[in-house]
C-alpha positions as MATLAB code, in Angstrom:
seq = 'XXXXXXXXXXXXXXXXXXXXXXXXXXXXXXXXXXXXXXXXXXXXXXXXXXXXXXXXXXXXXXXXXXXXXXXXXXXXXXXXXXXXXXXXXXXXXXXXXXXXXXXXXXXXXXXXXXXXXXXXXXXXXXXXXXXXXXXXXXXXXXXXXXXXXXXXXXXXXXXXXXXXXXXXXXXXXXXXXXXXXXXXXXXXXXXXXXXXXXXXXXXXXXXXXXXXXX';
ca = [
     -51.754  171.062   79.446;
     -51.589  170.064   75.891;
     -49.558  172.284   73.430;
     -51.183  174.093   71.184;
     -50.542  175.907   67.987;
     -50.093  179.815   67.563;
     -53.380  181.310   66.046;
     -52.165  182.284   63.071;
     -50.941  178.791   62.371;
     -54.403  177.471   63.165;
     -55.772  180.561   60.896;
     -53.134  179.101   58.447;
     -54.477  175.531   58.501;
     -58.325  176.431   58.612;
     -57.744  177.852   55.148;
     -55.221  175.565   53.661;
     -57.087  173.010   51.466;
     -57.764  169.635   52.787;
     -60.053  167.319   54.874;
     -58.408  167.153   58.560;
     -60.929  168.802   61.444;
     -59.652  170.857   63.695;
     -60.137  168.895   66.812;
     -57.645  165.892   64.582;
     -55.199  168.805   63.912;
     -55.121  170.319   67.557;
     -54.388  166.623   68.716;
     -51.997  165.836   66.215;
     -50.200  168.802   66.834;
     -50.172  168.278   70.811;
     -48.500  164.937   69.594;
     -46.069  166.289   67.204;
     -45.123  169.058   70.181;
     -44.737  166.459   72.775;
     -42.040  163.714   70.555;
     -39.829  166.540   69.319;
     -38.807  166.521   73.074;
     -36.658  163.157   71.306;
     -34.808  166.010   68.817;
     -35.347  163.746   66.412;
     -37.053  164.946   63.028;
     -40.768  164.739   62.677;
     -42.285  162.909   59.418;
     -45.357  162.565   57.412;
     -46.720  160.215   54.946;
     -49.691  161.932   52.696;
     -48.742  165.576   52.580;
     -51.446  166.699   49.450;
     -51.462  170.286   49.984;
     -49.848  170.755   53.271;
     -53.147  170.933   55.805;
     -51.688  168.818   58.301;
     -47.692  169.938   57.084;
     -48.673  173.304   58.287;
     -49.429  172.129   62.063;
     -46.173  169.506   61.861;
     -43.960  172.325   61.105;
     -45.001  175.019   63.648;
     -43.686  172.424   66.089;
     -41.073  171.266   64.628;
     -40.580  175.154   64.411;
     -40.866  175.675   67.883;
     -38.249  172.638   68.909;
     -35.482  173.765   66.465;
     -36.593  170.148   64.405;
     -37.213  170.176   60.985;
     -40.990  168.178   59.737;
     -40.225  166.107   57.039;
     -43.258  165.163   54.583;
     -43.121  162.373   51.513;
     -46.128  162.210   48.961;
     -45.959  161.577   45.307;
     -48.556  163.904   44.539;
     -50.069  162.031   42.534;
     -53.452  161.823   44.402;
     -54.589  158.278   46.130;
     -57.318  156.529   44.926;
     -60.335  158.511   46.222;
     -58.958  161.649   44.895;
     -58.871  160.678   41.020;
     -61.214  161.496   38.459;
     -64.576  159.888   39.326;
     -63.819  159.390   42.915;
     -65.774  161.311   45.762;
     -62.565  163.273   46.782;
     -61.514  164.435   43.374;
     -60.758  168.140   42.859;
     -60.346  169.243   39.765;
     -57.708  172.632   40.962;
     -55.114  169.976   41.900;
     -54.861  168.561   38.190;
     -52.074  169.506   35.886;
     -53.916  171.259   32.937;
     -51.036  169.870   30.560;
     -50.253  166.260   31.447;
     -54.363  165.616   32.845;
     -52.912  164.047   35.949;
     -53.334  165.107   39.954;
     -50.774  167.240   40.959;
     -51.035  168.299   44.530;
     -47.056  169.783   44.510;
     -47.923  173.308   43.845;
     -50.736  173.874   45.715;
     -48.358  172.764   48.715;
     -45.596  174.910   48.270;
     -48.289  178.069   48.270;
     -49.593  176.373   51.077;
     -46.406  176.491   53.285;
     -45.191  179.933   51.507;
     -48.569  181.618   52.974;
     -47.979  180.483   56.337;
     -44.333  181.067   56.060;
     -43.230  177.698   56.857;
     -41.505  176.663   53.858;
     -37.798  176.533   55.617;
     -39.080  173.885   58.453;
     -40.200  171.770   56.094;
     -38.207  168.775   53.998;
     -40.466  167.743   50.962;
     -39.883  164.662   49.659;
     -41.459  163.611   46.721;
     -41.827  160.300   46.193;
     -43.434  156.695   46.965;
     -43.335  156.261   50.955;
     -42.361  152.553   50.447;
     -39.471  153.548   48.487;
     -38.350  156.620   50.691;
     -38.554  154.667   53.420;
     -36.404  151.661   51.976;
     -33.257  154.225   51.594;
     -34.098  156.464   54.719;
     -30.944  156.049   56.874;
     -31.999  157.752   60.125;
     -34.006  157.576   63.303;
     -37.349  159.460   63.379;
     -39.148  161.034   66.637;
     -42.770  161.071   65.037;
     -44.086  159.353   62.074;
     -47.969  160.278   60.954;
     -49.922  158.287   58.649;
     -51.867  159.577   56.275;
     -51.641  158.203   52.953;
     -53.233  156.386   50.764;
     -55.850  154.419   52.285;
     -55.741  150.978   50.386;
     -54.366  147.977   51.910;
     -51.295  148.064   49.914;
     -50.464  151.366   50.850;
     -51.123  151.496   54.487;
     -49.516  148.535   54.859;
     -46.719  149.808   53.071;
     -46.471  152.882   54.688;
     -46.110  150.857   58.437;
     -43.734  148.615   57.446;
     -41.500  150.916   55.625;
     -41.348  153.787   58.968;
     -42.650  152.025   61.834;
     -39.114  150.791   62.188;
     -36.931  154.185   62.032;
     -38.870  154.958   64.862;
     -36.744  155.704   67.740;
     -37.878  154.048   71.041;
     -40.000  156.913   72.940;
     -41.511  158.102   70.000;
     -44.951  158.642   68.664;
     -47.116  156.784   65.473;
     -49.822  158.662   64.726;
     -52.613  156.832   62.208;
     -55.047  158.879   60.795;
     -58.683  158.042   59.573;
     -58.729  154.640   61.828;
     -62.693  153.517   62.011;
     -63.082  150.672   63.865;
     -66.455  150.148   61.961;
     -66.602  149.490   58.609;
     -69.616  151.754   57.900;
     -67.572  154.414   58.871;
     -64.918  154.378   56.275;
     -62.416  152.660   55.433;
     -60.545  149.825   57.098;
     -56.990  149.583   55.851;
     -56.072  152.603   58.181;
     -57.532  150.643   61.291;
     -55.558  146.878   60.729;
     -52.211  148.683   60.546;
     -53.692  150.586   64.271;
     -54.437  146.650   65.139;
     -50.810  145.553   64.006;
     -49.098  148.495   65.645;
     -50.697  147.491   68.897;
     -50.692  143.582   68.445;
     -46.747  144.061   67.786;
     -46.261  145.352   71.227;
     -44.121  147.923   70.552;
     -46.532  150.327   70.671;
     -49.054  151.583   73.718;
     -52.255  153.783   72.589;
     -51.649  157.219   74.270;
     -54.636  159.115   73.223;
     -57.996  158.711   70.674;
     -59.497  161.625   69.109;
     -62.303  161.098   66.405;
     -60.313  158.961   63.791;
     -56.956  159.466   64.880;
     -54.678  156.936   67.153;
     -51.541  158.692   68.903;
     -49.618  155.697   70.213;
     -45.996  155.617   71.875;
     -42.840  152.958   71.077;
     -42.559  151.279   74.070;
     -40.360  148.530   72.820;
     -38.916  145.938   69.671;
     -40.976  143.965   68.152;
     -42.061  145.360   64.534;
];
């Protein structure tokens, strides 16, 4: 039987503001449960105001792991002004830009996560380029361009530890879905060979390092 998280964490990430459904978040958090058998630390790319951070750290929680999460907070592309994701809440009322940071940190303080979680803010590419260690679980969830996805699986496929999990978020194999960037890094991972597809729920891939090759 899958893991699931406690209700009030699921209460927690029902309210926290964001896009991921709850049958994405249930499965991402069965996956999340299930690597930090490794003891390895559990990492996101794409935190914006903690939806998913809030799942990732209840089982990092529950393992005795810490849930690491990187975003610039910034806002990707479909979230600035003009764009059909923009929200005008996240956007510093000083400097006019996206700023996602706050709204995260009330985020984990409400579910009273905040000491499970490492926030790093910054670029993914360039955390990843001066990360030192090996992960358990890497999600993907950032920006959604070709640049960035690509980015994103190149800089943390490879601290990936043997055994553990890649989760890639809004993969739509057709292009009238959404977005393809997401789904040709899900193609890479799998053409590599280091990876095997463990489950598929909606848009989200869970697959497992089964060997080199990235």
């Amino acid at each position: 039987m899958a893991a699931a998280p406690k209700p009030e964490t699921l209460a927690a990430f029902e309210a926290a503001k964001g896009f991921m459904p709850v049958n994405e978040g249930l499965a991402l958090y069965a996956a999340a449960a299930e690597a930090a058998v490794l003891g390895l630390p559990l990492l996101e790319v794409g935190t914006y105001c903690g939806r998913s951070t809030i799942l990732l750290a209840d089982a990092a929680r529950e393992a005795g792991l810490t849930a690491i999460t990187v975003d610039h907070h910034r806002g990707s592309e479909e979230q600035q002004p003009g764009w059909e994701y923009h929200d005008p809440t996240v956007v510093d009322p000083e400097l006019g830009v996206m700023d996602t940071l706050p709204t995260f940190r009330r985020t984990l303080h409400k579910a009273g996560l905040e000491e499970h979680v490492l926030a790093v803010v910054g670029r993914s590419p360039q955390v990843a380029a001066v990360w030192g260690g090996k992960l358990g679980f890497v999600f993907i969830d950032g920006g959604h361009t070709d640049e960035h996805a690509t980015g994103d699986y190149e800089g943390w496929a490879p601290h990936l530890a043997e055994g553990g999990t890649l989760v890639i978020h809004d993969v739509f194999p057709d292009p009238a879905d959404g977005g393809q960037a997401p789904y040709r890094i899900y193609c890479r991972a799998l053409e590599s060979g280091a990876f095997t597809e463990v489950s598929v729920t909606d848009s989200m891939r869970v697959l497992k390092r089964t060997g080199p090759g990235i």
